[in-house]
ZALO-957922 format. One line per 5 residues: number of its first residue (from 1); their letters; for each residue z, x, y of C-alpha. Coordinates in steps of 0.05 Angstrom, whole numbers, plus 32768, in hexadecimal, padded with zeros to 4 digits. Layout:
% ZALO-957922
NUM	A	Z:X:Y  ...
//
This chain:
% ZALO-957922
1	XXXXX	8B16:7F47:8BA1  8B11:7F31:8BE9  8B3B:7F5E:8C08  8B1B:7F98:8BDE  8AD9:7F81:8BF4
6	XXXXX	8AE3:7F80:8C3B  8B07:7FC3:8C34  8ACD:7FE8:8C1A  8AA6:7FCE:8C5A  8AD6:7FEA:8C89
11	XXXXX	8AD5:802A:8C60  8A85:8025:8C62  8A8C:801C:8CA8  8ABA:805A:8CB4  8A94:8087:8C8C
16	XXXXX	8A4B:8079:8C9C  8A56:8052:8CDA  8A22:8019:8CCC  8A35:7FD9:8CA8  8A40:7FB2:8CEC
21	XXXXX	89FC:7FD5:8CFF  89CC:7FA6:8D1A  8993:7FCC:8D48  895D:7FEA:8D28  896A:802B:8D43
26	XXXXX	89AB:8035:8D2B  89A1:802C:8CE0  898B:8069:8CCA  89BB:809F:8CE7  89E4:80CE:8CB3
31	XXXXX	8A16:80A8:8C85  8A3C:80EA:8C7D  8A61:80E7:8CBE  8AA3:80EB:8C99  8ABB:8117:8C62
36	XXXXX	8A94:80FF:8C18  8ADB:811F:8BF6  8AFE:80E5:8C1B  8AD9:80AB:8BF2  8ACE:8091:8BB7
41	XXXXX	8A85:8084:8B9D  8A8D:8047:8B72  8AA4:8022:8BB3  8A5D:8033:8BD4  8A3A:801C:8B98
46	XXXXX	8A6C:7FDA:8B94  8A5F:7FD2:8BE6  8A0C:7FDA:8BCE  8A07:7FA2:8B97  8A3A:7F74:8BB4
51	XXXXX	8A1B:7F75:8BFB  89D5:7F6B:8BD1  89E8:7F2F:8BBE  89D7:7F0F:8C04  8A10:7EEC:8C26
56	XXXXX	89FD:7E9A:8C3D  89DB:7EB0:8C82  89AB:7EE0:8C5C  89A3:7EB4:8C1A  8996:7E78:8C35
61	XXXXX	8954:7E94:8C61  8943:7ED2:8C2D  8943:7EBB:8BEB  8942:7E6C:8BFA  8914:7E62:8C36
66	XXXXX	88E6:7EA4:8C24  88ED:7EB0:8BDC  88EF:7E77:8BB0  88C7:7E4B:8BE1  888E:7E8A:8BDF
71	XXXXX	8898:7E8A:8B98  8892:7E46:8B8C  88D8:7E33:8B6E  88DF:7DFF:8B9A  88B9:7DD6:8BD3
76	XXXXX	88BF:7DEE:8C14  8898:7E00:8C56  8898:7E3D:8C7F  8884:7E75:8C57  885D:7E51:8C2C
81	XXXXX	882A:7E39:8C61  882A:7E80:8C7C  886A:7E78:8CAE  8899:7EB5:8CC0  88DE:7EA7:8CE1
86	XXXXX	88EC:7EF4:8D01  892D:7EED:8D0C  893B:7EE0:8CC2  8912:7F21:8CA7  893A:7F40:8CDB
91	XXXXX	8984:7F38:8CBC  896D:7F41:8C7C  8940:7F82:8C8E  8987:7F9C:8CB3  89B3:7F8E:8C7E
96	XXXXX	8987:7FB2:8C4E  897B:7FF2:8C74  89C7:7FF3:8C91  89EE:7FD5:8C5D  89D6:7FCF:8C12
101	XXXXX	89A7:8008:8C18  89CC:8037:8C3D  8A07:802A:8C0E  89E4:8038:8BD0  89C4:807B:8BF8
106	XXXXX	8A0B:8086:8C05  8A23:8089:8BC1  89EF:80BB:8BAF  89FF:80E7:8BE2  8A4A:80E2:8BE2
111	XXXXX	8A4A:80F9:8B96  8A1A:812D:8B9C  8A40:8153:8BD5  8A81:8146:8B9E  8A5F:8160:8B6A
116	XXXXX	8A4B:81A0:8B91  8A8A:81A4:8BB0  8AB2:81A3:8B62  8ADB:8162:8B79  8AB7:8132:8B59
121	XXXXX	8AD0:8104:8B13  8AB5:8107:8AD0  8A97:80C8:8AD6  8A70:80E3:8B1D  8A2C:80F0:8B07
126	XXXXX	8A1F:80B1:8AE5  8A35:808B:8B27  8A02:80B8:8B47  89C6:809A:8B16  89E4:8056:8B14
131	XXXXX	89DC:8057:8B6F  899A:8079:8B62  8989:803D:8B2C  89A2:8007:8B58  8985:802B:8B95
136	XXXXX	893C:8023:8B72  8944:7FE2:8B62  895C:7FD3:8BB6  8928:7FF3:8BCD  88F2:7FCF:8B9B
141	XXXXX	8905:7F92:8BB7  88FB:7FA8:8C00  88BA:7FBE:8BF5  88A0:7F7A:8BCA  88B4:7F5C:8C10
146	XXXXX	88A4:7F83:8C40  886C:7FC0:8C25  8871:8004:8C35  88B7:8017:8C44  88E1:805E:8C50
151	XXXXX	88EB:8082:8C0B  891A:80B3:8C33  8944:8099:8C61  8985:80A2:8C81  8980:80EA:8C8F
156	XXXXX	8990:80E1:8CDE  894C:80D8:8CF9  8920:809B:8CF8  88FE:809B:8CAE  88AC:80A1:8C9B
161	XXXXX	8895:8066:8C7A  886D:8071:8C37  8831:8042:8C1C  884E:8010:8BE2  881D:8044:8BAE
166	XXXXX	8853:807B:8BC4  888C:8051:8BC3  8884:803A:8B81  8871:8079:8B5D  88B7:808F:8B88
171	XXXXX	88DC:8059:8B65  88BE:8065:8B1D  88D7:80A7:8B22  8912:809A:8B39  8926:806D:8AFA
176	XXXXX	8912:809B:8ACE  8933:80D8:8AE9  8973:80B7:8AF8  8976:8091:8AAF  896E:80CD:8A8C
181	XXXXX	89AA:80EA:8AA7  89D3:80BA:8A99  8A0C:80CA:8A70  8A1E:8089:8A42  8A5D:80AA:8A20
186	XXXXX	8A7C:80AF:8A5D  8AAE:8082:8A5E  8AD0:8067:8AAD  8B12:8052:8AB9  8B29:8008:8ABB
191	XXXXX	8B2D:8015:8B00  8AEB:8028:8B16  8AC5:7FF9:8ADE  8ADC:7FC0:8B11  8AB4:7FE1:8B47
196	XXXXX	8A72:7FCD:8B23  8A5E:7F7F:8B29  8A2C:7F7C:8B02  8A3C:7FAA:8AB5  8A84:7FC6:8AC3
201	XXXXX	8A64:800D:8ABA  8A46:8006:8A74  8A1A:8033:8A7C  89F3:8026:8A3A  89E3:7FE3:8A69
206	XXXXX	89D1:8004:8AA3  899C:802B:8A84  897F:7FF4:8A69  8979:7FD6:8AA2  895C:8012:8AC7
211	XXXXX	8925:8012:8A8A  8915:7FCA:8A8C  8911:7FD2:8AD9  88E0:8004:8AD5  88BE:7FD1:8AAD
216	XXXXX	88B8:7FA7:8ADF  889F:7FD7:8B13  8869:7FF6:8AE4  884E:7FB1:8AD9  884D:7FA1:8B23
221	XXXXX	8815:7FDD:8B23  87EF:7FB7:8AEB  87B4:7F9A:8B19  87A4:7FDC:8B42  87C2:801D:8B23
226	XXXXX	87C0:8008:8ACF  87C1:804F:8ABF  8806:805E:8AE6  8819:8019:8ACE  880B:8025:8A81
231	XXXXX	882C:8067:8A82  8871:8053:8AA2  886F:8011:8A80  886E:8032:8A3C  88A1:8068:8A53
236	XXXXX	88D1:803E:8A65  88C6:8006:8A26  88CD:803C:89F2  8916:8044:8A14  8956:8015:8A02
241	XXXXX	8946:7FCE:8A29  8965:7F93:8A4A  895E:7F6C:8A08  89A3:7F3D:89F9  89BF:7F0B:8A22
246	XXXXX	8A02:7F31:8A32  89CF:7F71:8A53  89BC:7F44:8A85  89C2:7F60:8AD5  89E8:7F25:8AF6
251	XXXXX	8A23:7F25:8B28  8A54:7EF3:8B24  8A55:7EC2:8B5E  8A8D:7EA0:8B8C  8A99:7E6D:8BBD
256	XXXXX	8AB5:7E7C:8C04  8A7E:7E9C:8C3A  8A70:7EDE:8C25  8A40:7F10:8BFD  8A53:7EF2:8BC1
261	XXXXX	8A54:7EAA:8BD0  8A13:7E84:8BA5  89D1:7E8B:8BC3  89C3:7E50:8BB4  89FC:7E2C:8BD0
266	XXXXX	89E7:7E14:8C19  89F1:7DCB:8C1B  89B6:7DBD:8C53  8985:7DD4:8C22  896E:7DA5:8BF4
271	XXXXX	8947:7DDD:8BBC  891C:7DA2:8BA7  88EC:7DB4:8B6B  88A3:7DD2:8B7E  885D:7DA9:8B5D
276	XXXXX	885E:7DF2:8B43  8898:7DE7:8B14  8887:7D9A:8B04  883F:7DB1:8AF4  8857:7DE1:8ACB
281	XXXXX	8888:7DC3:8A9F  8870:7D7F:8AA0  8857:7D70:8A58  8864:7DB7:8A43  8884:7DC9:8A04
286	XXXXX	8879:7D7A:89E2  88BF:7D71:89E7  88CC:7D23:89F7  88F5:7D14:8A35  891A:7CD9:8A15
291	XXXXX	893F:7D0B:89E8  8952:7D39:8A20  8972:7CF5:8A4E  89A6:7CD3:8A4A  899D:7C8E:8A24
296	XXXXX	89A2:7C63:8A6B  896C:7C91:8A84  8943:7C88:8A4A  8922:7C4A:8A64  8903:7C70:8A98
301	XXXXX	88DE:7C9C:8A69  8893:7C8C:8A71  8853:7C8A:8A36  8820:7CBB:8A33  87F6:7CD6:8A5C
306	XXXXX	880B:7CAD:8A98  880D:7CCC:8ADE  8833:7C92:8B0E  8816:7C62:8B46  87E2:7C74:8B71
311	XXXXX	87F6:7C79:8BB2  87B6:7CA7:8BCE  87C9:7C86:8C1A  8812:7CA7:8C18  880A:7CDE:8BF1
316	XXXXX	87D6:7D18:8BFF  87A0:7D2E:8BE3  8786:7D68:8C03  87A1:7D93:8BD3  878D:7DAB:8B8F
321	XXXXX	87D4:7D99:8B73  87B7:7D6F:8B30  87E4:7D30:8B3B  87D6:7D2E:8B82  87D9:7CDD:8B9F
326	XXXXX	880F:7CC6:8B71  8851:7CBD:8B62  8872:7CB8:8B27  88A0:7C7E:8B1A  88C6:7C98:8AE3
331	XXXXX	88CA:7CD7:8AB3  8897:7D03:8A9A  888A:7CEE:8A4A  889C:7D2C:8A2D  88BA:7D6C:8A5A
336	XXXXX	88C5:7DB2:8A52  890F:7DB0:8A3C  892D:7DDA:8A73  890D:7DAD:8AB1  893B:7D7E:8AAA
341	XXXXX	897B:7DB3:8AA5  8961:7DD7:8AEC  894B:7D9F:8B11  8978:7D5D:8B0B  8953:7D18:8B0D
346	XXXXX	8962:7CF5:8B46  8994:7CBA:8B41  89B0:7CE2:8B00  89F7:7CDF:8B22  8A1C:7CE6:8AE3
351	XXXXX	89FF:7D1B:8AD0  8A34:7D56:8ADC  8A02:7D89:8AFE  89E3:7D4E:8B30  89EC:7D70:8B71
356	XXXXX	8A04:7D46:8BA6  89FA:7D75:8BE9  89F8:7D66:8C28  8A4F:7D56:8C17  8A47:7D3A:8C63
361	XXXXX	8A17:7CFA:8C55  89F9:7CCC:8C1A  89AD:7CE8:8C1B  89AB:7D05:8BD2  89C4:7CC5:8BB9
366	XXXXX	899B:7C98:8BE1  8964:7C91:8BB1  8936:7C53:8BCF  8909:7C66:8C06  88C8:7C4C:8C27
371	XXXXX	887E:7C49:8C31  8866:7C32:8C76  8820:7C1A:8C89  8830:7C51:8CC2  8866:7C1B:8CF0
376	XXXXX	887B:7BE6:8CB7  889D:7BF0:8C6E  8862:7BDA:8C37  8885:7BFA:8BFB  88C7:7C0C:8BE1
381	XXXXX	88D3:7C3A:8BAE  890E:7C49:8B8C  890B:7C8E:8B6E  894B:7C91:8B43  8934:7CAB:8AFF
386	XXXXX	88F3:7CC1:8B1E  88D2:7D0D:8B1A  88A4:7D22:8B4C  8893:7D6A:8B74  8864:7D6D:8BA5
391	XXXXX	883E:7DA2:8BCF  8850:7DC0:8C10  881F:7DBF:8C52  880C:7D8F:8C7F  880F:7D4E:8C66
396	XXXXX	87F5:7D2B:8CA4  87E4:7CDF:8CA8  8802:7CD5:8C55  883B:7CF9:8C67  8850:7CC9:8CA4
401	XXXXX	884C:7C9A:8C81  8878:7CAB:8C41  88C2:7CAA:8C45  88C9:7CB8:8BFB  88AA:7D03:8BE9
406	XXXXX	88DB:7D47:8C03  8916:7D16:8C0E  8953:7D25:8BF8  8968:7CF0:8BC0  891B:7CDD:8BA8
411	XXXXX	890C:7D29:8B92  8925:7D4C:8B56  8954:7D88:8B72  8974:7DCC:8B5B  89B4:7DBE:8B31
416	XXXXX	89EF:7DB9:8B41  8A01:7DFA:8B12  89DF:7E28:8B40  89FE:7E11:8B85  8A3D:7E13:8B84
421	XXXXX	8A49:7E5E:8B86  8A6E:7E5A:8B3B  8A2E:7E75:8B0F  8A10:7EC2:8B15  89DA:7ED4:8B3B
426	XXXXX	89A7:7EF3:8B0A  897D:7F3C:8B1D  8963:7F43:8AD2  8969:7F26:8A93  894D:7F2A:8A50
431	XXXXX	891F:7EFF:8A4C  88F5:7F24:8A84  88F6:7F61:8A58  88D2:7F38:8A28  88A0:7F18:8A4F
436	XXXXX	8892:7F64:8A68  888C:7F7C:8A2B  885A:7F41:8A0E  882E:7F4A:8A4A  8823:7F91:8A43
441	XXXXX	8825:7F8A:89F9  87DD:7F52:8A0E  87CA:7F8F:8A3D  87C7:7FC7:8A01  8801:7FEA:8A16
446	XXXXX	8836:8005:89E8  886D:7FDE:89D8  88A9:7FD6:89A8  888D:7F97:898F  8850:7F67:898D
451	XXXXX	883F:7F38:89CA  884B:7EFF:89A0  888F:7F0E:8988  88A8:7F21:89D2  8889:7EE8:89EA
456	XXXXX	88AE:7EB3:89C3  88E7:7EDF:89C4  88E9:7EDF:8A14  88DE:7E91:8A08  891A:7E81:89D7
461	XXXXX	894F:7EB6:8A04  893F:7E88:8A3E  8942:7E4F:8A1D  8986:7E67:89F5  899B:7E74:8A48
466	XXXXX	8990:7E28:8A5D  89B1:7E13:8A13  8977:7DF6:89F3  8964:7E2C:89C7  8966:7DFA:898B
471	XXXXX	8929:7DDE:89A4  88FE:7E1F:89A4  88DA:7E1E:895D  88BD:7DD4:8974  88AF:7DEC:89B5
476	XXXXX	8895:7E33:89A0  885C:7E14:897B  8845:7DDD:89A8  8800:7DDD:89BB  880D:7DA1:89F3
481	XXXXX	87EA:7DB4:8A40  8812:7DB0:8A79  87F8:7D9A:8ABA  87DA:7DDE:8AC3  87B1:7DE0:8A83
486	XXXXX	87E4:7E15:8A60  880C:7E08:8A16  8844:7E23:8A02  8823:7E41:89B8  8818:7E87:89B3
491	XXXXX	87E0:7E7B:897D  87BC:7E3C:89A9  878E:7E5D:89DD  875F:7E1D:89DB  8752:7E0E:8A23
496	XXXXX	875D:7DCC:8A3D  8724:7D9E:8A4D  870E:7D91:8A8E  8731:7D57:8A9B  8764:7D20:8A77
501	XXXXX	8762:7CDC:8A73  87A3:7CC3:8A99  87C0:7C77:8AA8  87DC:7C68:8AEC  87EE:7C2B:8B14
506	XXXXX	87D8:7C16:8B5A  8813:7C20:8B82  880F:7BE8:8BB3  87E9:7BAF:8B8A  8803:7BCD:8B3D
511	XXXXX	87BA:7BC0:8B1F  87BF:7BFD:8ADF  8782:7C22:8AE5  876E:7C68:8AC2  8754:7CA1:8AE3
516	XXXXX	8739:7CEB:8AC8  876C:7D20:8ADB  874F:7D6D:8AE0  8773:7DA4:8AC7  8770:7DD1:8B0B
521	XXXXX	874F:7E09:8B0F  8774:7E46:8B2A  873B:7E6F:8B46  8769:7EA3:8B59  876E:7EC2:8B0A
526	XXXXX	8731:7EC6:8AE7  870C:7EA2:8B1B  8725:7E60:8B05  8704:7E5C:8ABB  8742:7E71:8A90
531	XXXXX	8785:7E42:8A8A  87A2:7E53:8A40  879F:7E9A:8A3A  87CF:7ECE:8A1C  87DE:7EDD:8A6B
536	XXXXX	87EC:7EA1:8A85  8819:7E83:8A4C  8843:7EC7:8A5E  8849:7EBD:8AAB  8854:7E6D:8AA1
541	XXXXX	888B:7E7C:8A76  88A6:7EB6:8A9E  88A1:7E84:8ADA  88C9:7E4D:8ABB  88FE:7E81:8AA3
546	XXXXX	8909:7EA0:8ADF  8917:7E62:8B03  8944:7E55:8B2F  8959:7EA8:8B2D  8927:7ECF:8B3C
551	XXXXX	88F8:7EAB:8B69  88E0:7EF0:8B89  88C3:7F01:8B41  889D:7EC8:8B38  8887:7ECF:8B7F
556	XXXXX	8875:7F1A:8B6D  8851:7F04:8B2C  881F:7ECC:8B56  8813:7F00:8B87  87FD:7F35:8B4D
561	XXXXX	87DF:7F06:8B24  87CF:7EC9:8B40  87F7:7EA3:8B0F  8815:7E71:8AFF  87E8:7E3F:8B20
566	XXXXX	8801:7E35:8B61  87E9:7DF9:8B88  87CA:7E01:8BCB  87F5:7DE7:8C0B  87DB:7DA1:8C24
571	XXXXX	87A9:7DAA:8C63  87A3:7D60:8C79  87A5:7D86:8CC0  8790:7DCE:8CC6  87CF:7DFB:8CB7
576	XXXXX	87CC:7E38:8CEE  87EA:7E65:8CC3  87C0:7E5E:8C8D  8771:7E58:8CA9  874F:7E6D:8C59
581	XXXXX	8768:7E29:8C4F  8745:7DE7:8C64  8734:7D9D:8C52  86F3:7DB7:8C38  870C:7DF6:8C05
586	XXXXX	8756:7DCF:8BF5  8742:7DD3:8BA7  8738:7E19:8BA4  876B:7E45:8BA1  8762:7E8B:8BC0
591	XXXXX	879D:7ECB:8BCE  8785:7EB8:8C1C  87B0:7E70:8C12  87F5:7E95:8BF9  8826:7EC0:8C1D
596	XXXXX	882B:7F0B:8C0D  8860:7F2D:8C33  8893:7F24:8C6A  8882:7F49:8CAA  88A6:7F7A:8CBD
601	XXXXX	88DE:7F6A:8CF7  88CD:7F72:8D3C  8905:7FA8:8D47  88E0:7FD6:8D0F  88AA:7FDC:8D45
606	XXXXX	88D8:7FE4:8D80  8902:801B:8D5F  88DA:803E:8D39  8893:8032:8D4E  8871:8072:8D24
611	XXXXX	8893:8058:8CE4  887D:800F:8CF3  8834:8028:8D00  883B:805C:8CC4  8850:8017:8C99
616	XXXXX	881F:7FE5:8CB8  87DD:8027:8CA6  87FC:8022:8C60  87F6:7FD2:8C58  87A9:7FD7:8C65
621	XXXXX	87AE:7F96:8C93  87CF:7F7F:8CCC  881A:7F74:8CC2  8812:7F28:8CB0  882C:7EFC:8C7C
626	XXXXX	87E5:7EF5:8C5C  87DE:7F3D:8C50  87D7:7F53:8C07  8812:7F86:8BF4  87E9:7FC9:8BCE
631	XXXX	87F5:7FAB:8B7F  87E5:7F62:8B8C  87A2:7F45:8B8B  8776:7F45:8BC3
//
């Protein structure tokens, strides 16, 4: 597979003269050059998906650094404080535009002038709507970065950049043009099935996933164009869907250092678990953590309702995250059952999925750090069999003086399962079709079945994923908060009360105290007053399921929606990049404390300055990170 792969570069290289492309101005000349009868069309589309799949130098900064630390699948700085490393949106603009785009636009091309030409294959024209299906989706994701983008490029000049409205309607189109010609009797050889990653040519696959995608982009419009959004959305869901396990859009990954080499699998980073996702699943479902352990952990399973030792000097509070101040010196009474399955408890070493990176030192087994009074050691903790997530931002005086929180062995981290480059890297799956189709059901839109039943059937296919779909009829119908004030019951929309009753234990002189807990209040949706709807059970779920996968989804969702409750970055010091937020406003969440986009590279502007200035007119703000793309909230 090697050798084929780095054949159909050299072979993208002849023909359109761009895969080792790396200046702005070169990326968009004609990828014609040679003659289309020469080539083969399922290698473009091969080149397009495999190249997608980001090799280690564009994973590890796109959809680790950006992605799931915007989207809150895992603590991190940078983007989340506002940052913007330009060198990074850079390689990953440039590999779009010259290499996974352009191969895709290739394809299209390539068999059209075969079809008009009478060389082409029986199986031609579907390969033309499958690169016109995949090109949508490419080109989707560009856009949820960056904004506006070209809808026609590569015709030899530089290309005019359309507003996100335009590019969107383009793409909704698109779909639904290009899955209706699909032929699904058509039937490809062995040979050319191998050319596709992701469904082998099924085509009875690939137009469900060019349905359910539409899906997706429809709902994106939800918040500012419902009209366009109701009228796609039910197109598209009265089509076949992404519904069964085995329909799922995921490429197979390996190890070595290329495209398809795990995006998760860079030692260096340690893809320790957000507040967002402890918040979340802590308490969720009822489940007790003492069944889900192994019986020497078991011990370490603590009672109800307690939140740890209060440690208010190390740990910060200028943030609204609810368990801000203390640690917790054990495990969380009862769990959401898949917590435990995508983040590994630190000091679980027998556990066959405990991730051991970096392979070059001891750090995620060192699980006994320090407090300091800011010079001397006044505490040790030893956080094997602890759970903990805390918030990004400045930590300032609390966090020089903590050794324990963001380091490696103290924190839960991302299993082992998803970084070593032997799992799939996961586009769509079904249980996103049914979270779709429950919220539009909740929005009055017409779908094949009622909110309720999509919504515990997105539940019990994700939980069926992570192999604890026996515990979904228990979990289905628990009406237990989690940390954000949502359940897990369809049925229970009883909000929480303001605040719980919760045990704790001074940290430095262990005195047990209680203190009231509040639910937060997530001023972004519903200015704060709703935590238990019909919505937000949806987008918690979807949140949870789409972890650690999809992190640009559930970065997408918070930026449409404003959920799931995302906790505001610390601000013991004033963080430049993010000025809405301050020591006086830190419990109030607002669109204005969240990034938004990724600029756009600083070559865009020096190669093609009346597209950049077409793009940055259609963003309606300056080309920042804080800038609100056209269908999230303002």
């Amino acid at each position: 597979m090697k050798n084929k792969y780095t054949g159909m570069w050299m072979l993208i290289t002849v023909l359109v003269m761009a895969s080792s492309c790396k200046k702005f101005d070169e990326i968009n000349t004609n990828p014609l050059a040679a003659s289309a009868d020469q080539v083969q069309v399922d290698y473009f589309i091969n080149n397009s998906i495999i190249g997608s799949q980001m090799d280690p130098h564009i994973a590890e900064r796109v959809f680790i650094l950006y992605w799931k630390t915007a989207g809150h699948q895992q603590m991190g700085g940078g983007i989340s404080s506002g940052g913007y490393n330009d060198g990074w949106s850079s390689d990953y603009y440039s590999s779009y535009m010259s290499g996974w785009l352009n191969a895709a636009n290739s394809a299209i091309q390539v068999g059209n002038d075969q079809v008009a030409k009478g060389t082409s294959k029986l199986y031609t024209k579907n390969l033309i709507q499958v690169a016109r299906i995949w090109r949508a989706y490419l080109m989707s994701e560009l856009s949820d970065n960056f904004g506006p983008i070209p809808i026609n490029s590569f015709q030899g000049t530089n290309p005019e950049f359309a507003s996100v409205k335009d590019v969107y309607y383009h793409l909704l189109d698109e779909l639904k043009d290009a899955t209706s010609k699909l032929d699904v009797t058509v039937v490809n050889p062995d040979a050319v099935k191998k050319q596709d990653p992701a469904f082998q040519y099924d085509y009875n696959k690939w137009k469900r996933y060019a349905n359910t995608l539409r899906l997706r982009l429809a709902m994106r419009l939800s918040e500012v164009d419902a009209a366009k959004a109701k009228t796609a959305f039910e197109e598209a869901a009265s089509g076949e869907l992404l519904t069964a396990a085995d329909q799922t859009f995921k490429v197979a990954e390996r190890g070595g250092w290329d495209a398809l080499t795990g995006v998760m699998s860079r030692e260096w980073n340690a893809q320790i678990m957000s507040a967002t996702y402890r918040n979340l699943t802590f308490n969720l479902g009822g489940i007790s953590s003492a069944t889900q352990v192994s019986a020497g952990i078991q011990s370490f399973v603590k009672p109800d309702n307690y939140i740890g030792l209060r440690l208010q000097d190390h740990f910060t509070m200028k943030t609204n995250d609810p368990f801000a101040g203390y640690w917790l010196d054990g495990l969380p009474s009862k769990i959401d059952p898949r917590a435990f399955k995508a983040f590994i408890i630190p000091g679980d070493f027998n556990n066959s999925n405990f991730n051991s990176y970096p392979s070059w030192d001891n750090t995620a087994k060192t699980t006994v750090r320090t407090l300091t009074d800011g010079t001397t050691a006044i505490k040790t903790i030893d956080a094997k069999y602890s759970w903990n997530g805390f918030t990004s931002g400045d930590w300032g005086v609390p966090g020089s003086k903590n050794n324990v929180r963001a380091f490696n062995g103290t924190m839960p981290r991302t299993s082992n399962e998803f970084r070593t480059s032997a799992s799939s890297r996961i586009f769509l799956a079904n249980w996103e079709t049914y979270f779709l189709l429950a919220e539009g059901a909740v929005r009055g839109w017409a779908t094949p079945m009622s909110a309720k039943a999509a919504y515990e059937a997105g539940v019990k296919a994700n939980l069926d994923y992570w192999g604890v779909g026996a515990q979904s009829t228990a979990y289905l119908t628990s009406t237990a908060y989690n940390n954000a004030g949502t359940s897990v019951s369809w049925d229970h929309i009883t909000e929480p009360p303001a605040t719980r009753t919760m045990n704790y234990k001074d940290g430095l002189t262990d005195v047990d105290g209680t203190v009231q807990i509040k639910y937060p209040d997530n001023t972004i949706y519903k200015s704060g007053a709703v935590k238990n709807d019909l919505l937000t059970k949806i987008i918690t779920q979807k949140f949870i399921a789409q972890t650690p996968w999809l992190p640009l989804e559930t970065w997408s969702d918070h930026r449409r929606l404003g959920l799931p409750f995302f906790e505001n970055p610390a601000v013991e010091n004033p963080l430049v990049n993010l000025p809405n937020l301050t020591a006086g406003n830190f419990m109030t969440t607002s669109v204005k404390n969240f990034p938004q986009r990724l600029r756009y590279p600083s070559g865009l502007k020096n190669s093609n300055a009346t597209g950049y200035n077409q793009a940055v007119g259609f963003l309606g703000g300056e080309d920042g990170v804080l800038t609100p793309l056209w269908w999230a909230k303002k």
